[in-house]
N, C-alpha and C positions, 0 to 999 in steps of 0.2 A: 504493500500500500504506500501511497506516497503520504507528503505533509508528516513525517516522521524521520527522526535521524536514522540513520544505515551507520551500523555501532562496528566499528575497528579497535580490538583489544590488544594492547601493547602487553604481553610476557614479557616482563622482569626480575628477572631472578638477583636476589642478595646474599651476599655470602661475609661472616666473620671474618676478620683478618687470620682467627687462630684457626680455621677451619682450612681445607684445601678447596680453593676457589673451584679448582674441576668437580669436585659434587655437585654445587648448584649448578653450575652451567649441564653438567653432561643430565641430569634428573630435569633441566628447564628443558632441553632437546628432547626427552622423555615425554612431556607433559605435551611438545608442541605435536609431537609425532601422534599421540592419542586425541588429541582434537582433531588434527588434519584428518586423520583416520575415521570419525565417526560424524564431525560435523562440516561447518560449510570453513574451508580454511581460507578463504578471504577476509573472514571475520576475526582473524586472529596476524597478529604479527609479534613476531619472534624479534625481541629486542638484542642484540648481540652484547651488547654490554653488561656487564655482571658487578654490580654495585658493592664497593666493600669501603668507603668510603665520599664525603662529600664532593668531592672532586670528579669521581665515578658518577655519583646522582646528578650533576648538572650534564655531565655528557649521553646520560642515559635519556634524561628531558628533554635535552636538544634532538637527540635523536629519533623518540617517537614523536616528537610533534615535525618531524621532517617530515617522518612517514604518515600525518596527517591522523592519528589516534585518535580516535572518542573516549574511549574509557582506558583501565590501568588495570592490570592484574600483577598484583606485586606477588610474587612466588618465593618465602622462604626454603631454600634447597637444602642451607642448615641454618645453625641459631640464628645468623643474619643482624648487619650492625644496626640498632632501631635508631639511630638517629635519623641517619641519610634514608633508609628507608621511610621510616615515616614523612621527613622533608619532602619530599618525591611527592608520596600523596597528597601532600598539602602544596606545594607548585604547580601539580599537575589540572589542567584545568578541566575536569570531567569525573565521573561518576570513578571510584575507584574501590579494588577489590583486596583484600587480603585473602591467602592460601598457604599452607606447611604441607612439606614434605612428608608423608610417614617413612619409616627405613627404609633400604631396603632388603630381601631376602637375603642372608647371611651366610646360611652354612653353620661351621662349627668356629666361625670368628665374628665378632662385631666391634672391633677395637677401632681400623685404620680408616672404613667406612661410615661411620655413627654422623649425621649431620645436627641432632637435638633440635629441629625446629619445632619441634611438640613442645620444645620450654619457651623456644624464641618467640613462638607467636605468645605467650601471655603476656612478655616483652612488648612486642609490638601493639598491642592492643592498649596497653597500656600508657605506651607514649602517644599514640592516636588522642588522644582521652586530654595528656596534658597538651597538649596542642591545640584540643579544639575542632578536628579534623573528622568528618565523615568519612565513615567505609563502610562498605557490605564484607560482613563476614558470615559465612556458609555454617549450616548450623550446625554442621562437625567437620571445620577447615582442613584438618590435617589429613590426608591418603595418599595414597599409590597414584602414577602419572595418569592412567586414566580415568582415577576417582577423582582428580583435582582438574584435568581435561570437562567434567561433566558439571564440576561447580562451575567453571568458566561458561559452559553454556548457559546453564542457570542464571546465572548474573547478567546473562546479555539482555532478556526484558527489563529487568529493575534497571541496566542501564541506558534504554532504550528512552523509558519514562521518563529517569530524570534528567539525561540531556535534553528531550525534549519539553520538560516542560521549565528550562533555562532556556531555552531560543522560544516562546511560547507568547504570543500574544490574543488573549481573548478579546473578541469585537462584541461590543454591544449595540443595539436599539432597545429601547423603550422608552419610558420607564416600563416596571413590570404593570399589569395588569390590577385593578382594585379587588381586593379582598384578596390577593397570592400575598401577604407575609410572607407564608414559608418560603416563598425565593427572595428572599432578603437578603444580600449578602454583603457584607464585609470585607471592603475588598482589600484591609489591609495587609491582611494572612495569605494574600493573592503573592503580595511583593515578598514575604518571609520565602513563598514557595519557588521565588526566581520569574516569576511571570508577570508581565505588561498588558496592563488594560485599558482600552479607546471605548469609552461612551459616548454612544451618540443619541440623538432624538430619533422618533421612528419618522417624521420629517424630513431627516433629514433623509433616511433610506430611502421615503417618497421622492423625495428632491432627486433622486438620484437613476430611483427606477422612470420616473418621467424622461429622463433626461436620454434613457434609455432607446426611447420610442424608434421602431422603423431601424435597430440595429442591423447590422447585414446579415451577422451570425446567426439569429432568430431561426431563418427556415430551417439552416441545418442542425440545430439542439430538437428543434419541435419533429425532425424525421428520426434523430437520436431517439427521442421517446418515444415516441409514435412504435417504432422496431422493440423497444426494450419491451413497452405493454403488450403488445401484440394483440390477443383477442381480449385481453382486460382495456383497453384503451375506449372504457364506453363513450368518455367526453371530451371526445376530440378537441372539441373548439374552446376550451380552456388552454391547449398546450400553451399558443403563440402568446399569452399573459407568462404561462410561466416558465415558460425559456426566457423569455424578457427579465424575470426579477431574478432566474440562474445567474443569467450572466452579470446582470448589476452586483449581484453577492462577490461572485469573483473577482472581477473587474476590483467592487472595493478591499477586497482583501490584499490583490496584490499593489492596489496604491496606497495601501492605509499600514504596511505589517512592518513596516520602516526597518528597523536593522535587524526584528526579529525572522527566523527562518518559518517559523510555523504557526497554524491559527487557526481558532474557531469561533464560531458566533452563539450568543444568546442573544435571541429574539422574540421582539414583540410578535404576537400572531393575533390579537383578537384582542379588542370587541371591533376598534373601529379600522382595522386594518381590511376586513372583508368589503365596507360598506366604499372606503377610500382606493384601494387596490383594485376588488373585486373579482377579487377569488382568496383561496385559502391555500398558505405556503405549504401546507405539511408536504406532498410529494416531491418539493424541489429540496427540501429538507434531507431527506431521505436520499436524496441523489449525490447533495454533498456528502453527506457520512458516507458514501459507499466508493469517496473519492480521496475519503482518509480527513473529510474537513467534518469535525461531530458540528450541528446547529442542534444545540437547546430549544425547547420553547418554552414561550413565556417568561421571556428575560431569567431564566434559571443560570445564573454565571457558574456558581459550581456545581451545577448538571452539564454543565459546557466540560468544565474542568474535569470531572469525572469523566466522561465520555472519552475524553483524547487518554486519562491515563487508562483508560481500560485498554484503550484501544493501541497503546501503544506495549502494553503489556501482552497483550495475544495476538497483534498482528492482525490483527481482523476485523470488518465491520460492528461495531457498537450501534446500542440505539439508547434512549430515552424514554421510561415510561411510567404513569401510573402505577402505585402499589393500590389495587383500582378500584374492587370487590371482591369479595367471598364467593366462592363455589355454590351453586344453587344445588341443594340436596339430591334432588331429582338426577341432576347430572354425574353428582360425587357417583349417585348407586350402581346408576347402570353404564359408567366406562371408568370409573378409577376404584371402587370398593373390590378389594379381592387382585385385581390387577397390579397397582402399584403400593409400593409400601407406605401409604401416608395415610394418616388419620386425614376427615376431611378437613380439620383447622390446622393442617401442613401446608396445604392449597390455596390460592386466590388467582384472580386474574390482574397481570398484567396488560395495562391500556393506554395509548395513547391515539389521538385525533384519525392517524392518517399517515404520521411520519416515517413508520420502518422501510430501511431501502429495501427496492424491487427482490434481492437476492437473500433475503432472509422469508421471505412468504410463501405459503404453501396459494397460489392460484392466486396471484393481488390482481387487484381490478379497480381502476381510477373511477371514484366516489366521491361523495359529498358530505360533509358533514353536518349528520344527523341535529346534535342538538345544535348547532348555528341555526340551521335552516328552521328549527323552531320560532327560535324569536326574530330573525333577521328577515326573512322573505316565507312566511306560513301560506298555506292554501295557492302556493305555485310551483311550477318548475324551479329544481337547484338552480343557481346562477352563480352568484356570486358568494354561494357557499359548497362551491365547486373546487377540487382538488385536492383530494385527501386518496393514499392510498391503502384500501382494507386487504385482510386477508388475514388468518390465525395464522401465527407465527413459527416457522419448523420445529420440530421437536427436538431434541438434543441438550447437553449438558450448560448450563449457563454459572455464571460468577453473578449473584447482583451487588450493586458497589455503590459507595458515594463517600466523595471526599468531601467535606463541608468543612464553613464555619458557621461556630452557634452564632446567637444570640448575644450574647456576650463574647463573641469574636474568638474564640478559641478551635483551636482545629480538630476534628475530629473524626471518624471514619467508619466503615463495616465494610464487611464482607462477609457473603453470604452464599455458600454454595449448592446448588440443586441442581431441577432439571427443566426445560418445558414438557408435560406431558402430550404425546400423540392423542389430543382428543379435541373434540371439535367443541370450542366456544357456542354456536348459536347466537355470535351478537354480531357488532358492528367496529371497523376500527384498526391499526396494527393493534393485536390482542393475540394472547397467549395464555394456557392455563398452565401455572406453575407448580412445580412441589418443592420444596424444603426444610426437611428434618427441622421440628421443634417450630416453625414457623410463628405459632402463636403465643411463645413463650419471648422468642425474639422481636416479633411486634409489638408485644406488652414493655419488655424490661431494656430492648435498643430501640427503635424506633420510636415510640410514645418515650420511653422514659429520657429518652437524652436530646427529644423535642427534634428529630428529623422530618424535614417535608415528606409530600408522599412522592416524588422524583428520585427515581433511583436509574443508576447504568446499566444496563442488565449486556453484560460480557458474556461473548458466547464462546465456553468452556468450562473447564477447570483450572481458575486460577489464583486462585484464593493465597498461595504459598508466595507468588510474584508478587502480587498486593501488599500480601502483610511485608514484605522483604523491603518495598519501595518506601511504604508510610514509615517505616524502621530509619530507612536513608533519608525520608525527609522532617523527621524527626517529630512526628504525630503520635502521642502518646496514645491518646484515647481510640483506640483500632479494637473495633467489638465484632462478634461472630455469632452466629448461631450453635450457643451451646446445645452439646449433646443432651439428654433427660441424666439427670441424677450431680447436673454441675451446676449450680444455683450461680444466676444473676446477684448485683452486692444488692440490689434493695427487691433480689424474688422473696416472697413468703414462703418459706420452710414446710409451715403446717396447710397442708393441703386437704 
């Protein structure tokens, strides 16, 4: 996906002066040879230089950033000096990893061999701390070249995230919407997280999509969709409005994202954006996301923010949705009781307008939006409550996520692992029936209790491990999950 950094990880091996420099180096050769071997070896660069002093750590800097590095995997090969190593990480300008050698196989000697980086990394860790200095360290650092090759993959999403979300600039329109509080956001914990924010009026977006008018590019986006919808494309004659506000969106992204590399929008979408537009953004919304750019709706800034780092953590299309309603019993009995392992208060549906891109939907079909077309234009044809795209959402393993700030401006997090189950909604909408272990214990004691919107990222996979790894690195204390049954919440009631 584009709108994401492409992460090049520098191997750098350190070595004590009392130790023999050829351990590290020949175990870093080791390491590099078991990544090239199992993963994409573009993504890794073998530093030649073997650090055993400060003199060493400035030629070893100068040299990954010759080679154009995003991240750092420092590799103790033995005890390794903590000064200049840690120096390293802290000069180094990107996401950076700690890793230890375990020995290796011996025989009936361990004398000439022995590297001790199993002592050096509490060393290291330790001078990281008085410095002040982030690192990701792997949740048992020390192995064999290809158990330390497999941390380095690991560490390639969390270092995906947070480079990208230091090159990151989120776009706004609104203000949000009246009666959304919950997308309130704080955007000072925006800049703690490395990220740049441009608000604008949705005026000014108008100002901008008029300005639009009679683009040349129009015909060929409106034949783009036209082909992508195929037999879903009931409302043709919506496309050429919303190829017209695609291309305004991008167009201002790439004159608005200034030195930033990468960006996404939280936008206004309603009440008066249908009556002044005249139509409804969710399907160009969706088109972005599936271009690597998340749009939020409803001025959700850290639903924006969430969305890119989900998305930047799996590589994959993210969306935006309502944590929306309950399973209607009827439905729980006859396609999820017996079938999948969830009580029915594990289940709810996630919803939103219209927005999921085209490649997440089981059979999407360009629609209108139902309750708009309530209040906005009743007793006629959709018109201007035209452009939303439905269809229940594929089934498969998802991550739901959300980076926030409260209320009181503090950052805080979840992760939430389940699945969407294979069973047909009956409603209207991008919409998905969900399951997730303990669901309704996690709704009560995270979500109510620590006052989250109902906006969540919903990540498609298993990734809850990359998650917690990255809020670790950008230093988010409060990271909550769906406990399992018998691990109490701090404020669940006991006596049940």
């Amino acid at each position: 996906m584009s709108n994401m950094p492409e992460i090049k990880i520098a191997l750098v091996a350190v070595s004590r002066d009392c130790f023999p420099m050829s351990l590290s180096e020949n175990r870093r050769r080791a390491v590099a040879a078991a990544f090239r071997e199992k993963y994409d070896a573009a993504q890794l660069y073998e530093c030649p230089v073997v650090i055993e002093n400060e003199k060493d750590m400035r030629r070893a800097l100068d040299d990954i950033n010759a080679a154009e590095c995003s991240a750092l995997a420092v590799y103790l090969g033995n005890f390794g000096p903590e000064t200049p190593e840690t120096l390293l990480a802290k000069y180094f300008d990107g996401p950076v990893m700690f890793a230890a050698a375990a020995e290796d196989e011996c025989g009936a000697e361990l004398s000439d061999n022995r590297g001790d980086a199993f002592c050096g990394m509490l060393n290291a860790s330790y001078n990281l701390k008085l410095r002040g200095v982030r690192a990701y360290i792997p949740e048992y650092p020390v192995g064999t070249a290809p158990e330390v090759a497999d941390m380095i993959a690991g560490f390639i999403p969390v270092a995906r995230a947070v480079a990208g979300l230091r090159n990151l600039k989120l776009i706004t329109f609104g203000p949000r919407p009246q009666d959304f509080l919950a997308c309130n956001a704080p955007i000072a914990r925006l800049y703690d997280l490395g990220v740049e924010i441009e608000e604008n009026s949705e005026l000014d977006l108008f100002a901008a999509y008029n300005e639009h008018a009679g683009d040349e590019r129009i015909p060929a986006v409106v034949a783009e969709m036209t082909a992508e919808l195929g037999e879903g494309n009931k409302m043709a004659g919506i496309l050429p409005k919303l190829a017209q506000y695609e291309i305004t969106l991008l167009d201002w992204a790439e004159q608005h994202k200034g030195d930033r590399k990468y960006v996404a929008f939280a936008n206004k979408c309603w009440p008066s954006f249908q009556t002044q537009f005249g139509f409804v953004p969710c399907y160009v919304n969706g088109r972005l996301g599936a271009r690597g750019i998340p749009v939020s709706c409803e001025v959700d800034i850290y639903g924006a923010l969430s969305e890119y780092v989900g998305q930047c953590v799996s590589d994959e299309i993210v969306t935006l949705l309502d944590i929306n309603n309950t399973v209607p019993a009827d439905i729980y009995r006859e396609d999820i009781e017996g079938k999948f392992g969830y009580t029915q208060r594990d289940t709810f549906m996630g919803f939103h307008c219209g927005n999921g891109s085209h490649c997440i939907l089981n059979s999407p079909v360009m629609k209108y939006q139902k309750i708009m077309h309530r209040g906005l234009e009743p007793d006629k044809e959709p018109d201007i409550t035209r452009g939303t795209l439905e269809g229940d959402i594929k089934a498969g393993d998802i991550t739901f996520f959300r980076l926030h700030s409260s209320a009181d401006t503090k950052l805080q997090a979840y992760a939430a692992q389940g699945e969407i189950l294979p069973v047909r909604t009956r409603s209207f909408g991008t919409i998905g029936i969900f399951g997730i272990s303990e669901m309704a214990r996690f709704y009560r004691y995270v979500l109510i209790e620590k006052g989250y919107p109902h906006h969540g990222a919903v990540v498609f996979g298993h990734h809850g491990k990359a998650l917690f790894d990255v809020l670790k690195y950008l230093g988010v204390e409060d990271r909550a999950f769906n406990r399992p049954a018998g691990m109490l919440y701090k404020n669940e009631n006991p006596f049940k």
